[in-house]
C-alpha positions as CSV (number, residue, x, y, z in Angstrom):
1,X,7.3,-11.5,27.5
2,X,9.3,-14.0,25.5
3,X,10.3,-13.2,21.8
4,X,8.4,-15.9,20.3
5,X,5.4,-14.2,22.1
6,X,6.5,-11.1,21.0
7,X,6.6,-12.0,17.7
8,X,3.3,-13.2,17.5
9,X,1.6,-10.4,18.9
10,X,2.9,-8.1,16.2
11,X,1.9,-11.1,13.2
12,X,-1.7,-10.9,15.2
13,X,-1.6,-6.9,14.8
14,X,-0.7,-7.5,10.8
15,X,-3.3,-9.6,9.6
16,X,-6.1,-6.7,11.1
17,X,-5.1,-5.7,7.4
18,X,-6.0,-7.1,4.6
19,X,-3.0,-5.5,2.5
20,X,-0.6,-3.1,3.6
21,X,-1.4,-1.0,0.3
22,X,-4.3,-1.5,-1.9
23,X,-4.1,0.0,-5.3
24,X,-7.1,1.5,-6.7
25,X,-7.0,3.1,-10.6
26,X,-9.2,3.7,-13.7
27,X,-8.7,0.4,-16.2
28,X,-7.1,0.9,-19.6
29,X,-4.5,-1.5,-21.2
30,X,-1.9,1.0,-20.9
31,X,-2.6,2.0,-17.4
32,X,-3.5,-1.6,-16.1
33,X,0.1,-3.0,-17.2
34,X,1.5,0.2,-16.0
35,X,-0.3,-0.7,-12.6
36,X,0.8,-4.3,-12.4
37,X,4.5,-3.8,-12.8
38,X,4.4,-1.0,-10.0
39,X,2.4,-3.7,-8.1
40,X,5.5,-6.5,-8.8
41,X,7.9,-4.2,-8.2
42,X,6.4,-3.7,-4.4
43,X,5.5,-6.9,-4.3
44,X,8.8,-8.2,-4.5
45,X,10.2,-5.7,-1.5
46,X,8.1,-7.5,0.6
47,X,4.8,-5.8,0.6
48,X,1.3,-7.3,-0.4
49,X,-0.4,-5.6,-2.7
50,X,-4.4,-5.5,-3.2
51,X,-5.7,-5.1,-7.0
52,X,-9.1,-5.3,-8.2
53,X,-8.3,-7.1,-10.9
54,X,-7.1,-9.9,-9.1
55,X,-10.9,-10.9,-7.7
56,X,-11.4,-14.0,-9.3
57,X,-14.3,-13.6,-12.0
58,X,-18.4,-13.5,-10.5
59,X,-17.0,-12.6,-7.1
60,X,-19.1,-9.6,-5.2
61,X,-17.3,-6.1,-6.2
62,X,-18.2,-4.4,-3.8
63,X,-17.6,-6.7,-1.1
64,X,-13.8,-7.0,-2.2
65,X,-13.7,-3.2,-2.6
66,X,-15.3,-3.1,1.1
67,X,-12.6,-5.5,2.5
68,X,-9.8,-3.9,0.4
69,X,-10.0,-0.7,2.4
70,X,-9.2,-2.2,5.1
71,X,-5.8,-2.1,4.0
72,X,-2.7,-0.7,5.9
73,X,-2.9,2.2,2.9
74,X,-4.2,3.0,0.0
75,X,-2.4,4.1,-3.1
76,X,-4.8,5.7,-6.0
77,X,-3.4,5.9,-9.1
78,X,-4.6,9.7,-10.5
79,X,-4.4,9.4,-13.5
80,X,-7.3,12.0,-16.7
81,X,-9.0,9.0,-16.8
82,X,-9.3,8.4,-13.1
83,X,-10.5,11.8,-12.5
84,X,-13.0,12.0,-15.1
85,X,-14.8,8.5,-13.7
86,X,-14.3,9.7,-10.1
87,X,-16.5,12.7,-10.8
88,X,-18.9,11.7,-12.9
89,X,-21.8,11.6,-10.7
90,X,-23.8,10.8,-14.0
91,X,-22.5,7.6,-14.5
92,X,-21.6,4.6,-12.0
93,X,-18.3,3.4,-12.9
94,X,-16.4,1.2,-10.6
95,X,-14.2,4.2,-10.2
96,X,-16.9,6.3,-8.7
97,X,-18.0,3.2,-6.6
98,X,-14.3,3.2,-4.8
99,X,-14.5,7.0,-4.3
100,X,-17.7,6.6,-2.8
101,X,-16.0,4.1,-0.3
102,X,-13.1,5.8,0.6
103,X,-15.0,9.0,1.1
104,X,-17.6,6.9,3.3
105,X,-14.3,5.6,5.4
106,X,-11.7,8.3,4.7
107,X,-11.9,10.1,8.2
108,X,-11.8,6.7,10.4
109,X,-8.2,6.2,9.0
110,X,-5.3,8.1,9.8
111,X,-3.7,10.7,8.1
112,X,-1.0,8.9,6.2
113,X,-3.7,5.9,5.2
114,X,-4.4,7.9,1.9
115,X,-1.9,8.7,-0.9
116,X,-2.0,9.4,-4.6
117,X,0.2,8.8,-7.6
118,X,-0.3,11.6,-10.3
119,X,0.7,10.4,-13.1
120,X,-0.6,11.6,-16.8
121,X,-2.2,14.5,-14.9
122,X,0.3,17.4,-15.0
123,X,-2.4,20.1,-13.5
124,X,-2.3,17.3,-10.5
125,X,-6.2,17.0,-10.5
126,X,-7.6,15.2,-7.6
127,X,-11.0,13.6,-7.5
128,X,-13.4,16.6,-6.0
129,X,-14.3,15.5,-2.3
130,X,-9.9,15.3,-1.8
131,X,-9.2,18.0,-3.0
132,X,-9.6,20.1,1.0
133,X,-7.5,16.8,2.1
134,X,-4.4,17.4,0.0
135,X,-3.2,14.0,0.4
136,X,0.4,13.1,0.2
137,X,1.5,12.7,-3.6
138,X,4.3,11.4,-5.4
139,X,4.4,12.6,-8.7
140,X,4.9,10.0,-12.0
141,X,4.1,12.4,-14.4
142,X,7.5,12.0,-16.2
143,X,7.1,8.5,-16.5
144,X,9.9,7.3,-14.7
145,X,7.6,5.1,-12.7
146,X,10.8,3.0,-11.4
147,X,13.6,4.8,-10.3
148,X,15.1,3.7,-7.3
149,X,13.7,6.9,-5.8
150,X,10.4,7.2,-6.4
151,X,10.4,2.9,-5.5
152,X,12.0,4.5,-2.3
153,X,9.8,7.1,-1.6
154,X,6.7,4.5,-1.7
155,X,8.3,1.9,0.3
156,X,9.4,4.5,2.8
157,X,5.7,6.1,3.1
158,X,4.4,2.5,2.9
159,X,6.5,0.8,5.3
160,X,5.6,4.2,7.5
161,X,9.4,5.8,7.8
162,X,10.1,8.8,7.6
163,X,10.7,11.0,3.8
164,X,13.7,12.0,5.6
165,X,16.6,9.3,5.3
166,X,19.1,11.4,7.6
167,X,18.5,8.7,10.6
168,X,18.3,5.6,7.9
169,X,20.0,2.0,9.5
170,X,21.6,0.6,6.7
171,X,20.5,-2.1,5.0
172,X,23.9,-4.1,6.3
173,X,23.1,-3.2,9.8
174,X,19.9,-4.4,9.6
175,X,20.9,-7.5,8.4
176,X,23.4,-7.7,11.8
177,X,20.1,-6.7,13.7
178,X,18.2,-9.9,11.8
179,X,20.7,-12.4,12.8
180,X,21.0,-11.4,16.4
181,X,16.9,-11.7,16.7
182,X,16.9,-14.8,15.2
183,X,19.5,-16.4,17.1
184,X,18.3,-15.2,20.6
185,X,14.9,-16.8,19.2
186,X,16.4,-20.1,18.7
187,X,18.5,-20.4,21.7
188,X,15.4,-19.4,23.6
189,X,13.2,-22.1,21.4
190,X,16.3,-25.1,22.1
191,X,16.0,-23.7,25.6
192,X,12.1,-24.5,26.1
193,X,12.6,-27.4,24.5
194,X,11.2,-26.8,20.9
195,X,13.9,-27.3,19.2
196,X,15.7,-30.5,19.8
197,X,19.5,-30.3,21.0
């Protein structure tokens, strides 16, 4: 298999997803801001980022919230306020309308789709049907959403590498690795005749 064909066999494999992490969190001016800078900050490592609040306005909710799970991950943002919608059966918030979802698809995924941010929840409540999961958490209760380790920690877990950064490749070695790839890919592309001489 050439590397060109290569390379689109894994971009075929990537846009199965519809993000590689969707973000899903109780709205509040404080939290939504909060929310959207976390969201920029992964954003601009290279990751795309699903947020409800980007739906443009009289589009179907639950349709986007539907398609959103189909996402590489998904992020939820625990925060009181999240936990008290979550498990209100009472009431139907749109919080309680994405629990309902991820519960309904939760055990099709694998176990490292799910993770939760705590954050303004020092008793690290979860909504009740995860609680028996114990899902993998990073804890923002002190605030300091974006220290270069806790950005770390999400990319890692996003990107699917390992907590452990023992075996890491730096980041000037995969740079090295880069430019060899896309060298071999143009000599082979001049080679077939794609790329003029």
């Amino acid at each position: 298999m050439l590397i060109w064909q290569m390379l689109e066999s894994i971009e075929n494999r990537i846009t199965l997803f519809s993000y590689d992490v969707f973000i899903p969190y109780a709205w509040s001016s404080e939290r939504s801001e909060w929310v959207h800078l976390l969201a920029s900050h992964l954003h601009l490592i290279g990751f795309s980022v699903g947020l409800d609040r980007n739906l443009p306005y009289g589009s179907n909710l639950d349709k986007f919230m539907n398609a959103a799970f189909n996402a590489r991950h998904v992020l939820m943002v625990l925060d009181y306020n999240y936990i008290q919608k979550a498990n209100a059966l009472t009431w139907k918030s749109g919080v309680l309308k994405e629990n309902e979802i991820v519960q309904r698809v939760f055990e099709s995924h694998p176990a490292d789709w799910l993770a939760c941010i705590v954050i303004d929840n020092p008793r690290f409540q979860f909504p009740s049907w995860l609680v028996s999961h114990n899902p993998k958490s990073f804890d923002f209760n002190d605030q300091d959403v974006f220290s270069d380790k806790k950005i770390e920690d999400l990319w890692r877990w996003i990107a699917g590498f390992p907590a452990d950064k023992t075996n890491a490749v730096s980041p000037s070695v995969i740079r090295e690795r880069l430019e060899r790839v896309e060298k071999s890919i143009f000599c082979e592309m001049r080679e077939i005749g794609q790329i003029p001489i």
